[in-house]
N, C-alpha and C positions, 0 to 999 in steps of 0.2 A: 381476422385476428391481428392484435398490434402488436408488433414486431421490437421490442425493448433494442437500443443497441448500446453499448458501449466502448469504447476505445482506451488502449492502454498504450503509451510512452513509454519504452521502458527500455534495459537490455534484454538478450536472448542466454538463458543459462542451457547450455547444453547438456548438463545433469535435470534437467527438467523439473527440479524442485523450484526455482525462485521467477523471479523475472517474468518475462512475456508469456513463457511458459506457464508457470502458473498462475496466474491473472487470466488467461484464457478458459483452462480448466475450471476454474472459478465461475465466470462467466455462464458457462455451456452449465453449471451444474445448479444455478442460480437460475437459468434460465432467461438471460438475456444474450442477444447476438456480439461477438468479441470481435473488435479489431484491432490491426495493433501496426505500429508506426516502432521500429527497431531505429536507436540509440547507439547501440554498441553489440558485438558480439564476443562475449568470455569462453574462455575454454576453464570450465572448472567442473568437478564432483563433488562427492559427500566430505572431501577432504582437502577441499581449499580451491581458491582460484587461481589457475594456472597460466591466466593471460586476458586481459581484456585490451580490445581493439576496436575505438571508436568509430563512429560512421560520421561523415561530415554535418554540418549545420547545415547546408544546403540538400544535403540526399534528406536528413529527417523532415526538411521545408517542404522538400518534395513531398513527400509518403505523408504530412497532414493536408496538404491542399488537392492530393486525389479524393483522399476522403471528406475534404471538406466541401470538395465542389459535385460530389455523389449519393455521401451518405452519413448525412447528419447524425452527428453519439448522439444521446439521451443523457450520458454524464460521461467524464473523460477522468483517469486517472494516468498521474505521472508517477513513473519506479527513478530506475538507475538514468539520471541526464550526462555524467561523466564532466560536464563544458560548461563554464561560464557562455560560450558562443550557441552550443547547443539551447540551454536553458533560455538564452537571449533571443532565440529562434523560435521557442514551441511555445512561449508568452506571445510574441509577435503572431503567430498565427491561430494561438487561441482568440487573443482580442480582434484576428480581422473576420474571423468567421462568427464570432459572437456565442463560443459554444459557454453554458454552463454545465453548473453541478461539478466543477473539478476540484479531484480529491488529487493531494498530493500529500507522497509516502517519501519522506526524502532519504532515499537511499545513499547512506555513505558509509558504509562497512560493511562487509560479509560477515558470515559467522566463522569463516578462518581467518577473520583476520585483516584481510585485504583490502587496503580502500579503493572504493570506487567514484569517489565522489572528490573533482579536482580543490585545493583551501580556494581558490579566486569564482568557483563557481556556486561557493555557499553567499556570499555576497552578492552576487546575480539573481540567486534561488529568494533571499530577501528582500530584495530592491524591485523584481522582475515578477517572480510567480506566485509570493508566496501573496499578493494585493489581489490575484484573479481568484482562489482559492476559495471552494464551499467548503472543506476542510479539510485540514493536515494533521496527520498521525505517527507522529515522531514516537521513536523509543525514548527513552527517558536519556542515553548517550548522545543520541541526536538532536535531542530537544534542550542538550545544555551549551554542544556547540550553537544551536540557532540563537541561543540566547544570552553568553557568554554565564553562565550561571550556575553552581551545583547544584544537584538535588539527593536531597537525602531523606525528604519529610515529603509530609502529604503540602503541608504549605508551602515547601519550594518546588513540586508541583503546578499547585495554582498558582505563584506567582510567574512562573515559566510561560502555563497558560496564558495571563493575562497578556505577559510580552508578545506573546505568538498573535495573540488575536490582535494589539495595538498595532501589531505589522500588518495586519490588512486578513488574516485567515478570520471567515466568521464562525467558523465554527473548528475547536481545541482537542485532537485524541489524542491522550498522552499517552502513551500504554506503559503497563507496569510487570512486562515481561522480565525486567531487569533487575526486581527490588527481591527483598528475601522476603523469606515467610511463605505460607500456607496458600494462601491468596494472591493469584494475580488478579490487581485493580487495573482496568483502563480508566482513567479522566474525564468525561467529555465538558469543556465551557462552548456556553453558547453566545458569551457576552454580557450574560445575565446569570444566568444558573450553569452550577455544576451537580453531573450525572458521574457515579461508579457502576461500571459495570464489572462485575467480579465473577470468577473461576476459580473453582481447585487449582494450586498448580500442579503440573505433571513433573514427575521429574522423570525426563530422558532424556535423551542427547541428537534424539531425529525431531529438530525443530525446526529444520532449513528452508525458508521459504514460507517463515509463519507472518512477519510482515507484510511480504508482498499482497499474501492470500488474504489476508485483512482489510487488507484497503480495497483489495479490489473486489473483494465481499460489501464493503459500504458501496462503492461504486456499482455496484451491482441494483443494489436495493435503492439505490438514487436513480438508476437509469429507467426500473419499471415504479419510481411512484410514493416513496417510502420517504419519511422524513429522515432527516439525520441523527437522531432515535433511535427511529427504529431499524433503520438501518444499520448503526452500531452495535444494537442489542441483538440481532439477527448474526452478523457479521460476528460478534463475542461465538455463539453459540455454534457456528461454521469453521472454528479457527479451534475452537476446545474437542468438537467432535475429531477434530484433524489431527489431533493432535493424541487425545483419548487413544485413535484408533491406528497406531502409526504401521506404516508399512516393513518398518527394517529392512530395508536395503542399501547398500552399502559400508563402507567400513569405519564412516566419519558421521558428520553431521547428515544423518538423514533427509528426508524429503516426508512433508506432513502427507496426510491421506485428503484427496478434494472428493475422494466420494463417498466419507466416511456419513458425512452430514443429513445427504438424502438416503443412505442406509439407512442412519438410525430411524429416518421418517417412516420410511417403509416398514420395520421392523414392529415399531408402535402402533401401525394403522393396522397391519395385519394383528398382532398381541390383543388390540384394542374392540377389532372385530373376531 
């Protein structure tokens, strides 16, 4: 049997809704094998982050070249880099090992608030990783700092897209967690064509860790075989179920459900037989 792997860059959320954390879960529930190469370690919960404390550019050079010299990903996704130095370091060792299929989520704000993401290392993330990229899945907050630009329409959307992808990403998820209305749309440009993929939206306030789990859902679906498609459409549908199906705990921004998705599978197959 062939063994799917993946690997995630990220930080470590010790509320275990975002980050390493959940990218792993993600992972294991998708069914491909998870690694992961830690960035930074945060002290935060459902009610903000309490303290993030980076790991050197040299300790993450380390932790990708064990696994680069042992155990080839199948696609690589990058979370929280914190570092212009960092971010200059996990490009350097993606292009020396030659991995594809890398999806980057560029993390730079929690959901309390907190930035995580240094202003000198978005310029790094542009110039650096955003050229190695199979594709990036900016919020719509995110995707207006990459591209100095507001968005307020579907066409300042796709022109955002267009920017994203002229920087070197070939493939554009914009996601539309951010906009108002009935319907969250994500974006996807491929260079050529745009794709919506749309959901009810939920309205709750346990959403924490719904980007991470996104990305690392398409990552997931890149690493055993999927196009970038269908591994967003997949990935839509892993992120809504999590969401659908939330846990409630905690007293703030909650943490989505990662095993709400293969529930509902189970739930159908049995209904269905």
């Amino acid at each position: 049997m062939k063994v799917y792997k993946a690997l995630t860059i990220a930080g470590s959320d010790s509320g275990g809704g975002a980050g390493i954390q959940a990218d792993l879960k993600t992972f294991q529930e998708l069914g491909v094998f998870g690694m992961s190469a830690l960035t930074a370690v945060t002290a935060q919960n459902t009610r903000g982050v309490q303290g993030v404390y980076p790991m050197t550019a040299e300790s993450v050079a380390s932790q990708l070249q064990s696994i680069g010299e042992d155990l080839r990903p199948d696609a690589v996704k990058t979370g929280m880099l914190f570092s212009a130095e960092i971010i200059e370091s996990v490009s350097k060792e993606i292009m020396k090992y030659g991995w594809n299929n890398i999806v980057i989520d560029p993390v730079m704000i929690a959901k309390g608030g907190a930035g995580l993401l240094q202003t000198e290392a978005i310029l790094a993330m542009k110039k650096h990783l955003i050229p190695l990229s199979m594709v990036i899945t900016p919020n719509i907050p995110e995707a207006e700092v990459l591209t100095d630009a507001i968005i307020r329409s579907m066409d300042d959307k796709k022109k955002a897209a267009y920017e994203l992808h002229r920087l070197g990403a070939r493939n554009v998820i914009i996601k539309g967690g951010h906009e108002e209305g009935n319907i969250a749309a994500d974006l996807l440009f491929n260079g050529e064509n745009f794709t919506e993929f749309k959901s009810n939206r939920i309205e709750t306030v346990n959403t924490h860790g719904t980007g991470c789990t996104f990305s690392a859902a398409i990552t997931a679906g890149l690493a055993d075989g999927l196009s970038v498609s269908q591994a967003a459409d997949r990935a839509k549908q892993f992120i809504q179920a999590a969401i659908e199906h939330d846990l409630r705990i905690g007293s703030g921004h909650g943490p989505t459900n990662h095993w709400a998705y293969n529930m509902k599978k189970r739930e159908n197959f049995v209904h269905e037989n």
